[in-house]
Biopython code that builds the backbone (N, CA, C, O; Angstrom):
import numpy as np
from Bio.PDB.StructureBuilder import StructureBuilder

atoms = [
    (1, "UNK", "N", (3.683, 12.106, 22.856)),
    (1, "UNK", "CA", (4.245, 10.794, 22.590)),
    (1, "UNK", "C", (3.089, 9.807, 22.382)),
    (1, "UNK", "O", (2.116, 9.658, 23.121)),
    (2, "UNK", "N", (3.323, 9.274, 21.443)),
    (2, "UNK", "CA", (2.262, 8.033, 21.350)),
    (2, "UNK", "C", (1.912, 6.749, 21.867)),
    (2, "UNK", "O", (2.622, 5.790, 21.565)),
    (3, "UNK", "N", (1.031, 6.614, 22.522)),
    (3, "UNK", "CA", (0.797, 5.734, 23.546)),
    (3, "UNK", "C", (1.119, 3.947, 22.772)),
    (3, "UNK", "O", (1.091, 3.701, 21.566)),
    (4, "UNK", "N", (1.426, 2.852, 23.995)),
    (4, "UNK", "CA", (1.676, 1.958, 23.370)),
    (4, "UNK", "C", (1.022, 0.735, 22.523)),
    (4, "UNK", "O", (1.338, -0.407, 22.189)),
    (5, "UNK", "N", (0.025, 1.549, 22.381)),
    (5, "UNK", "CA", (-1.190, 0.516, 21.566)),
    (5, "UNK", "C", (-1.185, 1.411, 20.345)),
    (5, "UNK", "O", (-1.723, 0.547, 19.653)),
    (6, "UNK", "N", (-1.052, 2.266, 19.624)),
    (6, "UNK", "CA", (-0.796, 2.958, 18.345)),
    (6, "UNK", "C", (0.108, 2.023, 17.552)),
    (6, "UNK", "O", (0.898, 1.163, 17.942)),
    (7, "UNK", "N", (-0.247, 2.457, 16.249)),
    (7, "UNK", "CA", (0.974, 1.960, 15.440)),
    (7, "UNK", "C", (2.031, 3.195, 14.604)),
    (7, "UNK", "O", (1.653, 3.611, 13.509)),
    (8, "UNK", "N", (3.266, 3.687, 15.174)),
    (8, "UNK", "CA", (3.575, 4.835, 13.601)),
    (8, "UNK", "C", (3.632, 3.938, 12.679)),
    (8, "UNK", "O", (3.748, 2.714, 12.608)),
    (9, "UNK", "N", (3.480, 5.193, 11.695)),
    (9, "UNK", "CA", (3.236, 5.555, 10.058)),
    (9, "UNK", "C", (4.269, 4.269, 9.907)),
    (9, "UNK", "O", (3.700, 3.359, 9.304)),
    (10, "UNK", "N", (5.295, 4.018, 10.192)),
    (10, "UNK", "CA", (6.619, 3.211, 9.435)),
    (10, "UNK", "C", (6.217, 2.271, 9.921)),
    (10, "UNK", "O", (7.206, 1.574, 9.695)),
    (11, "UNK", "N", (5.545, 1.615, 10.438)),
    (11, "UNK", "CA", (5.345, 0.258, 10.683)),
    (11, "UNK", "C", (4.128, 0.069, 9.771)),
    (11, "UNK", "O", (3.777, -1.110, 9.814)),
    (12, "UNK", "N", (3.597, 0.580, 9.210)),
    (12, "UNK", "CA", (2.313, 0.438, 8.667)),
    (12, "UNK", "C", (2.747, -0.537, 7.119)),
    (12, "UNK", "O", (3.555, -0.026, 6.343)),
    (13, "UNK", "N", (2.249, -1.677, 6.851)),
    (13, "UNK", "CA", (2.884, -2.006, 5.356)),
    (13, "UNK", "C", (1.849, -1.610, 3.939)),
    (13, "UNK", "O", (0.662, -1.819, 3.689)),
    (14, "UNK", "N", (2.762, -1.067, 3.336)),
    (14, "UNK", "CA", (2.566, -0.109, 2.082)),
    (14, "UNK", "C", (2.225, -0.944, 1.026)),
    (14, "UNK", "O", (3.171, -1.079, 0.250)),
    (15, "UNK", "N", (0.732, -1.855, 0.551)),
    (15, "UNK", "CA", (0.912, -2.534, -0.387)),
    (15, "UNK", "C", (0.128, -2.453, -1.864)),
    (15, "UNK", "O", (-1.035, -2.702, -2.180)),
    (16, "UNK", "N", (1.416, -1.943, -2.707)),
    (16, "UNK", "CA", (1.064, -1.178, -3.931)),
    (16, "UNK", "C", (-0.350, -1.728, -4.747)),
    (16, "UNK", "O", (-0.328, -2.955, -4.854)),
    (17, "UNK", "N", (-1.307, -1.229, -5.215)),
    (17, "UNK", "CA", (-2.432, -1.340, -5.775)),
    (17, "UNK", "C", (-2.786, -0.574, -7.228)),
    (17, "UNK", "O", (-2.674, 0.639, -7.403)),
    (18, "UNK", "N", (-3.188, -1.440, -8.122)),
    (18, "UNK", "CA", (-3.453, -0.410, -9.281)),
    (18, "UNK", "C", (-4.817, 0.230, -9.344)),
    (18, "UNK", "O", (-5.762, -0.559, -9.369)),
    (19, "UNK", "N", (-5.145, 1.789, -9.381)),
    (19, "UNK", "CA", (-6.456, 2.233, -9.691)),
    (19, "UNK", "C", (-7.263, 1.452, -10.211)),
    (19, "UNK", "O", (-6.758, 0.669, -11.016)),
    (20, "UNK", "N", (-8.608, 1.354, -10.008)),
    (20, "UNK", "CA", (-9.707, 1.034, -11.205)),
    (20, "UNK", "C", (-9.398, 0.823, -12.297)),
    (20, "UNK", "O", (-9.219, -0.298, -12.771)),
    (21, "UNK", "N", (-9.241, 2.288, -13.098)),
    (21, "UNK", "CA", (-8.681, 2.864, -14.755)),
    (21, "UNK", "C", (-7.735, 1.991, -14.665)),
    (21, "UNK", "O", (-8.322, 1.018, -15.140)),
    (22, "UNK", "N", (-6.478, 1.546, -14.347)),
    (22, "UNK", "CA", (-5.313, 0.886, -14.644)),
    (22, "UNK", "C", (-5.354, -0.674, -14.879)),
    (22, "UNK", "O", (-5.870, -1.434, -14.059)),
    (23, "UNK", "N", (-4.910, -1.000, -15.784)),
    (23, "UNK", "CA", (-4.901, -2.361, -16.066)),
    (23, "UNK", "C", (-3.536, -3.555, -15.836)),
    (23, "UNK", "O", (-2.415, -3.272, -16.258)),
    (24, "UNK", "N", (-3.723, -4.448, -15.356)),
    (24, "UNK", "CA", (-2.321, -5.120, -14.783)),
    (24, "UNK", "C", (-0.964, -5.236, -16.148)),
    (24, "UNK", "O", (-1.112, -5.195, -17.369)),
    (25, "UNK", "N", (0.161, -5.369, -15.421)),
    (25, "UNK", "CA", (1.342, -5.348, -16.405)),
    (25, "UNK", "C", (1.502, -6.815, -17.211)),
    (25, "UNK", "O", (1.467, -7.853, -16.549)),
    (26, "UNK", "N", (1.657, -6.850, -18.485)),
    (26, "UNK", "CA", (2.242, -7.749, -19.580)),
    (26, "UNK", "C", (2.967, -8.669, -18.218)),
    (26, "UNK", "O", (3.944, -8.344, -17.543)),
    (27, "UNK", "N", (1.847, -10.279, -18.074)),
    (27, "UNK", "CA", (3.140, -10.833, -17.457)),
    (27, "UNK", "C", (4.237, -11.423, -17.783)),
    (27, "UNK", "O", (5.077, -11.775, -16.955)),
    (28, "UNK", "N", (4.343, -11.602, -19.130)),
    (28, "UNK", "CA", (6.159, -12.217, -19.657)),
    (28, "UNK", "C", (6.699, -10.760, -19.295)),
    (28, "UNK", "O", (7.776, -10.907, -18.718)),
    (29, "UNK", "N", (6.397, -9.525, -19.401)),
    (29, "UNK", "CA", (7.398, -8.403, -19.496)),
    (29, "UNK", "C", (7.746, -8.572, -17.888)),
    (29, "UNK", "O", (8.934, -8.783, -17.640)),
    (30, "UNK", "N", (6.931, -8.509, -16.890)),
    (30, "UNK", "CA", (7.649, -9.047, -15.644)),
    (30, "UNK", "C", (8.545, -9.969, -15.447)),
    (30, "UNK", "O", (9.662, -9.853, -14.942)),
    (31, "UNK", "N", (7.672, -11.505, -16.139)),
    (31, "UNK", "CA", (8.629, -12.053, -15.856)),
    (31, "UNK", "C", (10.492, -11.890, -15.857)),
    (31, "UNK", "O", (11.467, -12.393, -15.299)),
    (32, "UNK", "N", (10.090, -10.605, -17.108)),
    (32, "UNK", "CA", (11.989, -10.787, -17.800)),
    (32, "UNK", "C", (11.985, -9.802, -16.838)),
    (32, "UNK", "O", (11.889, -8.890, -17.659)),
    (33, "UNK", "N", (12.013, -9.127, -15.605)),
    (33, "UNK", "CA", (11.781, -8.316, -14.975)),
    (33, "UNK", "C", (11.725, -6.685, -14.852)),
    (33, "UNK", "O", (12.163, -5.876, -14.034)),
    (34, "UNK", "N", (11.106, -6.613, -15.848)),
    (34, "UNK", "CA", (10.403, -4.996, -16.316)),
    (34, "UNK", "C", (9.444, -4.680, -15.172)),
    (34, "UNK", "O", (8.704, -5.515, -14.651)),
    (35, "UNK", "N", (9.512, -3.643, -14.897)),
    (35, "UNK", "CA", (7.808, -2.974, -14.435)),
    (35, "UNK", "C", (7.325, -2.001, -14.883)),
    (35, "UNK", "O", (8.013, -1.060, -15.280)),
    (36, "UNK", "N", (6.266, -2.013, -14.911)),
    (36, "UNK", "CA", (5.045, -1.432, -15.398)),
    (36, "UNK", "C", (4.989, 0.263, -15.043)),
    (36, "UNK", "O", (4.655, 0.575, -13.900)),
    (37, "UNK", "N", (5.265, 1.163, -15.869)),
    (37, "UNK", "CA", (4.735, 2.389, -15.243)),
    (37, "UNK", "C", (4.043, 3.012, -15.432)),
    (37, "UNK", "O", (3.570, 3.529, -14.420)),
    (38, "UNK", "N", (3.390, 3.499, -16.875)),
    (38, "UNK", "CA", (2.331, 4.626, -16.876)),
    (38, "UNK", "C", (2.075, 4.566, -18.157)),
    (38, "UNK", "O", (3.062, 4.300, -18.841)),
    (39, "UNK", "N", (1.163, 4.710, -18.677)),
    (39, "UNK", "CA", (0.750, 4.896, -20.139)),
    (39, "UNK", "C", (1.265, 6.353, -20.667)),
    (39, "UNK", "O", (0.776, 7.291, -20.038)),
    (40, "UNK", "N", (2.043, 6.654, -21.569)),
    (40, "UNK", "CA", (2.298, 8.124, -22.220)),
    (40, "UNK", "C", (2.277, 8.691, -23.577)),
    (40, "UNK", "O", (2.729, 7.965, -24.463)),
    (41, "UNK", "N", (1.807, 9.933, -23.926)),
    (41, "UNK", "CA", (1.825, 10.146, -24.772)),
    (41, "UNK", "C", (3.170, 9.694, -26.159)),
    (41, "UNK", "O", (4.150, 10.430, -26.037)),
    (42, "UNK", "N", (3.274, 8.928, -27.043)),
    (42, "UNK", "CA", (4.472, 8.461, -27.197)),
    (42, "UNK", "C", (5.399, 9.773, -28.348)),
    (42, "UNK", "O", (6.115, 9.434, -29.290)),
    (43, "UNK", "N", (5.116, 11.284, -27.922)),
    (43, "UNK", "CA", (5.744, 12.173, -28.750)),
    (43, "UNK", "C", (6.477, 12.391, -27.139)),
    (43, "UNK", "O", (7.483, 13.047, -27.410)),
    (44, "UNK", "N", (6.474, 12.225, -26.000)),
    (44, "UNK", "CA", (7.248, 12.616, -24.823)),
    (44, "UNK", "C", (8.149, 11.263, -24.400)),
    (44, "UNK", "O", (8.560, 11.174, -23.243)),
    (45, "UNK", "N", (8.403, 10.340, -25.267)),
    (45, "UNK", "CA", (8.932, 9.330, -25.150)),
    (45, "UNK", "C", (10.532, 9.626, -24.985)),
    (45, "UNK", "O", (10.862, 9.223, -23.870)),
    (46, "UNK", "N", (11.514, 10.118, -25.603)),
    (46, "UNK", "CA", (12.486, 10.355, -25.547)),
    (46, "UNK", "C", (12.445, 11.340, -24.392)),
    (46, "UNK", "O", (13.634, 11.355, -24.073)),
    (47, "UNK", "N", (11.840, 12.149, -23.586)),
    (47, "UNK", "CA", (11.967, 12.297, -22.278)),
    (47, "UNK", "C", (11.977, 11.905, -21.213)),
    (47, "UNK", "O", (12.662, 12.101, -20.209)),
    (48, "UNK", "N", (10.946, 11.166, -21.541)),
    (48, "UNK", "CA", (10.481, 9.374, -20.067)),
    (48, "UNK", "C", (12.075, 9.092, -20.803)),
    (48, "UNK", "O", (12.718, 9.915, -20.152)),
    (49, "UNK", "N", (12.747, 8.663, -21.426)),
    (49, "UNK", "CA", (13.731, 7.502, -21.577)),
    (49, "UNK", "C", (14.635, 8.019, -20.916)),
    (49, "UNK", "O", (15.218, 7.355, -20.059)),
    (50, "UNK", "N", (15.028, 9.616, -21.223)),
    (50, "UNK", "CA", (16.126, 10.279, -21.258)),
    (50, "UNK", "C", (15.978, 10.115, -19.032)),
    (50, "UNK", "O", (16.776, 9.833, -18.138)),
    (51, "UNK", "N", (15.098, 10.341, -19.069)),
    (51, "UNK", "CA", (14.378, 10.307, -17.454)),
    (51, "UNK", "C", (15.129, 9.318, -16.481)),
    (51, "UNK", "O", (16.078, 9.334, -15.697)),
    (52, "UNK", "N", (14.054, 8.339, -17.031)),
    (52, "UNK", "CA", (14.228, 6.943, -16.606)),
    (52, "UNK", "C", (16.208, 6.305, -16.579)),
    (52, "UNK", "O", (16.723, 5.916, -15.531)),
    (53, "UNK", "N", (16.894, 6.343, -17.784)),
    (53, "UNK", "CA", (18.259, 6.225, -18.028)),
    (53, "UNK", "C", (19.296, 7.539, -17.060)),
    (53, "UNK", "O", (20.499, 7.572, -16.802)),
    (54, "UNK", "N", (18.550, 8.163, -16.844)),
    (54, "UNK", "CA", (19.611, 9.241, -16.162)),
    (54, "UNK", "C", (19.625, 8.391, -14.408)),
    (54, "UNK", "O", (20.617, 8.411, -13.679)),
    (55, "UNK", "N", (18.614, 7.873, -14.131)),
    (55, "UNK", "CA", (18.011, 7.254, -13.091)),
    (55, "UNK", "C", (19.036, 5.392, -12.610)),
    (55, "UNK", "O", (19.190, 4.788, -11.549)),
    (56, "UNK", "N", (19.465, 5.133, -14.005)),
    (56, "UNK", "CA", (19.865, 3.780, -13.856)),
    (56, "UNK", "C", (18.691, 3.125, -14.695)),
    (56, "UNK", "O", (18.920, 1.919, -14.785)),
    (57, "UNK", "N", (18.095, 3.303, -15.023)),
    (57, "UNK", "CA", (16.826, 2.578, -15.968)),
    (57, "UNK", "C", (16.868, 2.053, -17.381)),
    (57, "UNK", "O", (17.080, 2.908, -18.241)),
    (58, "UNK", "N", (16.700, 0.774, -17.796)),
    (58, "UNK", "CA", (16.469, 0.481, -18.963)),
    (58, "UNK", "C", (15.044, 1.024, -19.346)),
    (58, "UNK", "O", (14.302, 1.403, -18.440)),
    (59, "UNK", "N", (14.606, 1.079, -20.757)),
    (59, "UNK", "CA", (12.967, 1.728, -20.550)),
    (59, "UNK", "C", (12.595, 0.682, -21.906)),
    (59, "UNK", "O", (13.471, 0.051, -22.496)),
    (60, "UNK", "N", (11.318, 0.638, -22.222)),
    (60, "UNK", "CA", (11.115, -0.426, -22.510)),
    (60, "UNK", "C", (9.223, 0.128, -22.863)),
    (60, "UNK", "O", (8.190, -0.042, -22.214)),
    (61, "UNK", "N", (9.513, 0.811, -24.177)),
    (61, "UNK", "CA", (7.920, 1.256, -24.646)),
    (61, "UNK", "C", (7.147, 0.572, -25.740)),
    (61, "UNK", "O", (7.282, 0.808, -26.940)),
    (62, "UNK", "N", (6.237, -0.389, -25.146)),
    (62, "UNK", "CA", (5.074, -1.194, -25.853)),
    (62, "UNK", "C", (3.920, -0.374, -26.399)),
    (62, "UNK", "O", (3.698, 0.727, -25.894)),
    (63, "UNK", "N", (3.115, -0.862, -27.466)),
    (63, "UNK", "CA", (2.396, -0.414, -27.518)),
    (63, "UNK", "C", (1.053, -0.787, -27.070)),
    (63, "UNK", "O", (0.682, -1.961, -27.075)),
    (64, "UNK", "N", (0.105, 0.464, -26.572)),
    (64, "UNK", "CA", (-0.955, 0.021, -25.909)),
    (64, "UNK", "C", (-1.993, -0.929, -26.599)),
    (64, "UNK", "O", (-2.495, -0.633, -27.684)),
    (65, "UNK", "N", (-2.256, -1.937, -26.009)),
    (65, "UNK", "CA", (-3.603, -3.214, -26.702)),
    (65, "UNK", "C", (-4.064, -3.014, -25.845)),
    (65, "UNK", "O", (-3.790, -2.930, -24.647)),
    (66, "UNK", "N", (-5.663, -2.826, -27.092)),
    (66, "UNK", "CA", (-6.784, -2.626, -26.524)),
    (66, "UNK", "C", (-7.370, -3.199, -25.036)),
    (66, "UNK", "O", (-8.419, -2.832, -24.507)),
    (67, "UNK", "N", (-6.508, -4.096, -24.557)),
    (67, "UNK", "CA", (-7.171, -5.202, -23.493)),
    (67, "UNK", "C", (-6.800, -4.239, -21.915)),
    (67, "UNK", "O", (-7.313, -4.334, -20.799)),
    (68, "UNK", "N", (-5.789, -3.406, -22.394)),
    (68, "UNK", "CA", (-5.281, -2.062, -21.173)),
    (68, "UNK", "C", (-5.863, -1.278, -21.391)),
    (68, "UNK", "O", (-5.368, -0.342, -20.763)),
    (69, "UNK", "N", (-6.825, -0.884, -21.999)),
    (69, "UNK", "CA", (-7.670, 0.518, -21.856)),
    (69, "UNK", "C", (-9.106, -0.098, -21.134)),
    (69, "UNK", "O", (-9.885, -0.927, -21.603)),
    (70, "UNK", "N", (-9.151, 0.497, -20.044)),
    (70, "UNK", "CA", (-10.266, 0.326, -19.281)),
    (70, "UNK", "C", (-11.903, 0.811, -19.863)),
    (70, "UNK", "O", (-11.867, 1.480, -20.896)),
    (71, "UNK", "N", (-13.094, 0.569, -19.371)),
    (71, "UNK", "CA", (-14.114, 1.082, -19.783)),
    (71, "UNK", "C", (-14.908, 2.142, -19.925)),
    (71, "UNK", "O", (-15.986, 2.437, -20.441)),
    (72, "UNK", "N", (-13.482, 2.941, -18.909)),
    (72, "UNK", "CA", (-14.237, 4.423, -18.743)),
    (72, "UNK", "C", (-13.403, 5.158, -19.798)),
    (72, "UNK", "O", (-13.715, 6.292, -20.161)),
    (73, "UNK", "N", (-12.019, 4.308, -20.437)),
    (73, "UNK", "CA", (-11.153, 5.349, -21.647)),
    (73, "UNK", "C", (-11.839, 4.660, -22.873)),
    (73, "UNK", "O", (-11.206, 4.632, -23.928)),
    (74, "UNK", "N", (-13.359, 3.978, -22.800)),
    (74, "UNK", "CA", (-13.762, 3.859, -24.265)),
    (74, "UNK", "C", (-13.818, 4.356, -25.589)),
    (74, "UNK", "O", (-13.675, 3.921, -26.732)),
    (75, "UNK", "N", (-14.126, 5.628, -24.913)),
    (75, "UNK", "CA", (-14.766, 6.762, -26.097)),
    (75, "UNK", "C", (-13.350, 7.136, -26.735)),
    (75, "UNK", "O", (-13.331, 7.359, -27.945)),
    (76, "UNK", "N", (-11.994, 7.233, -25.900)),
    (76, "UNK", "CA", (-10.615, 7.388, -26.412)),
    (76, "UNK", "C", (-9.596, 6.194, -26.940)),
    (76, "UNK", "O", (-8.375, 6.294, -27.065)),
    (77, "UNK", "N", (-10.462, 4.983, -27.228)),
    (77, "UNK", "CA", (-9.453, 3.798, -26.906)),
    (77, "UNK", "C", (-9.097, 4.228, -28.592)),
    (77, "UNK", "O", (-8.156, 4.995, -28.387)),
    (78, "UNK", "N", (-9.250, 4.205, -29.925)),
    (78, "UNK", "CA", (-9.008, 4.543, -31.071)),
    (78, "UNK", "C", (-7.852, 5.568, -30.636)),
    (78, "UNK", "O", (-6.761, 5.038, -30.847)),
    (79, "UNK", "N", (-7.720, 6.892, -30.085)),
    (79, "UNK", "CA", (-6.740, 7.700, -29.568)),
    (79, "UNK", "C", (-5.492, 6.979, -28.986)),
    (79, "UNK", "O", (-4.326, 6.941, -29.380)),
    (80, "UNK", "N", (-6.092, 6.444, -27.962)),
    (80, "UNK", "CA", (-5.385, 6.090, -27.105)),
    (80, "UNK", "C", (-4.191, 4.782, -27.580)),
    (80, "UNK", "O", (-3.081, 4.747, -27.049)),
    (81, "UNK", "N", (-4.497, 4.054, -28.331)),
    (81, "UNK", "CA", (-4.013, 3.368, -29.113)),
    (81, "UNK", "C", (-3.350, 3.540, -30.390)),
    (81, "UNK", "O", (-2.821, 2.657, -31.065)),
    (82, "UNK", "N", (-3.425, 4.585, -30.606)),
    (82, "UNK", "CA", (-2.299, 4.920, -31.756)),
    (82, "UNK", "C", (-1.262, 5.918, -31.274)),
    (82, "UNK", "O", (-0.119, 5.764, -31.703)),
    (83, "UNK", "N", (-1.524, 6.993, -30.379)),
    (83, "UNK", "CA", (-0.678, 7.565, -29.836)),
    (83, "UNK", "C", (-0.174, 7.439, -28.532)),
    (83, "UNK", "O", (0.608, 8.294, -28.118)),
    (84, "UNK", "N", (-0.561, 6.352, -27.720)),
    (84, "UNK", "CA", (0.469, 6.652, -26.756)),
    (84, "UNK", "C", (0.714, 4.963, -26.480)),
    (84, "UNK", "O", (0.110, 4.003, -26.959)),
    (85, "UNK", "N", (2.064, 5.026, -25.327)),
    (85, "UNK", "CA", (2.551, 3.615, -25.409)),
    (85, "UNK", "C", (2.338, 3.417, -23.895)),
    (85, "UNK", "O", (1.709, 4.233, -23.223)),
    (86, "UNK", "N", (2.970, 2.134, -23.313)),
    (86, "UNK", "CA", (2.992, 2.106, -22.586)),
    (86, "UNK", "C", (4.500, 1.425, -22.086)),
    (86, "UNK", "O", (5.093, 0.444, -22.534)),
    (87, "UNK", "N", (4.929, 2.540, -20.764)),
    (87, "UNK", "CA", (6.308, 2.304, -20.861)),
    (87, "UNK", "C", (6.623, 1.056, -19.442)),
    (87, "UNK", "O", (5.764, 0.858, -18.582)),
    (88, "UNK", "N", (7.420, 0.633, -19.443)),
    (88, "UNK", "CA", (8.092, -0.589, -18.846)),
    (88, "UNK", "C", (10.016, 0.072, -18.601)),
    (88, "UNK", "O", (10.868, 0.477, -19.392)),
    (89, "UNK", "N", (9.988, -0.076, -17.509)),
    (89, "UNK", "CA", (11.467, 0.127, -17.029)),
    (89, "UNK", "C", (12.057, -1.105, -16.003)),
    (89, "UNK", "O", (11.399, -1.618, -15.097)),
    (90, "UNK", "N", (13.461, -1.452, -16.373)),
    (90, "UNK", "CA", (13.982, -2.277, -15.282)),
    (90, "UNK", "C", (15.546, -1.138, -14.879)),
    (90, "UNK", "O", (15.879, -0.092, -15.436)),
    (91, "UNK", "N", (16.180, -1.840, -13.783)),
    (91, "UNK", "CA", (16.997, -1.513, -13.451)),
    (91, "UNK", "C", (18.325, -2.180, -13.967)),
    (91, "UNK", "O", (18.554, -3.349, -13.655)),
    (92, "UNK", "N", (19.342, -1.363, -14.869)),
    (92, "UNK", "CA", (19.905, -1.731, -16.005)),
    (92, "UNK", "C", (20.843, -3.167, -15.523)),
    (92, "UNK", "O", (21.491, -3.129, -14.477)),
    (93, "UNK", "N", (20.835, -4.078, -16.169)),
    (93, "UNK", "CA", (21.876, -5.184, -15.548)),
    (93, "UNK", "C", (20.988, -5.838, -14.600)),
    (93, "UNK", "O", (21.636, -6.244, -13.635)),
    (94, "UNK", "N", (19.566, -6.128, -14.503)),
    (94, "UNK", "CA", (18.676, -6.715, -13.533)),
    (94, "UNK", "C", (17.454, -7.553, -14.946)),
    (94, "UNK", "O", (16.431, -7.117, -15.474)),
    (95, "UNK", "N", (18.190, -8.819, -15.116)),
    (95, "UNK", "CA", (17.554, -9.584, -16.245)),
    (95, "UNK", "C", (16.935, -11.190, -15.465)),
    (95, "UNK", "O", (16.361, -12.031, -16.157)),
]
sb = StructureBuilder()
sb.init_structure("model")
sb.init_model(0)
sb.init_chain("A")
sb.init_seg("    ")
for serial, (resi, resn, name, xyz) in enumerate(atoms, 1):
    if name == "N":
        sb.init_residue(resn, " ", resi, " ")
    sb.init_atom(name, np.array(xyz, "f"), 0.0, 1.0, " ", f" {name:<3s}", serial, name[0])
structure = sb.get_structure()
């Protein structure tokens, strides 16, 4: 049993952070209240959607500007920018 000066795991607060590599979300797309999820290849797009919508999800795929590719995806930002997007989901009926 854990003594009374410990803290458990569930009391601990969980506060979300983006990697290095990751760049912050479009803030008008928040504002309309989208969030931000992952950069993807955009030929697996109709799977993230099909995904995301089976879930309750609107999905919502931008395309990546240059200002979201970090300094270490340099050498790929030409790649990275024509093929993949970056997707945005809200919870459907949450505007």
């Amino acid at each position: 049993m854990p003594s009374s000066d410990t803290i458990p795991c569930d009391d601990i607060p969980v506060v979300p952070s983006l990697p290095p590599f990751e760049r912050p979300p479009d803030p008008q797309l928040v504002a309309e209240g989208w969030d931000r999820r992952f950069m993807a290849d955009s030929k697996r797009l109709a799977e993230y959607t099909e995904l995301y919508a089976s879930m309750g999800y609107e999905v919502r795929a931008e395309k990546v500007k240059p200002e979201e590719i970090s300094d270490q995806c340099a050498d790929c930002a030409l790649l990275i920018c024509r093929q993949f997007l970056t997707l945005y989901t809200r919870k459907i009926g949450k505007r």
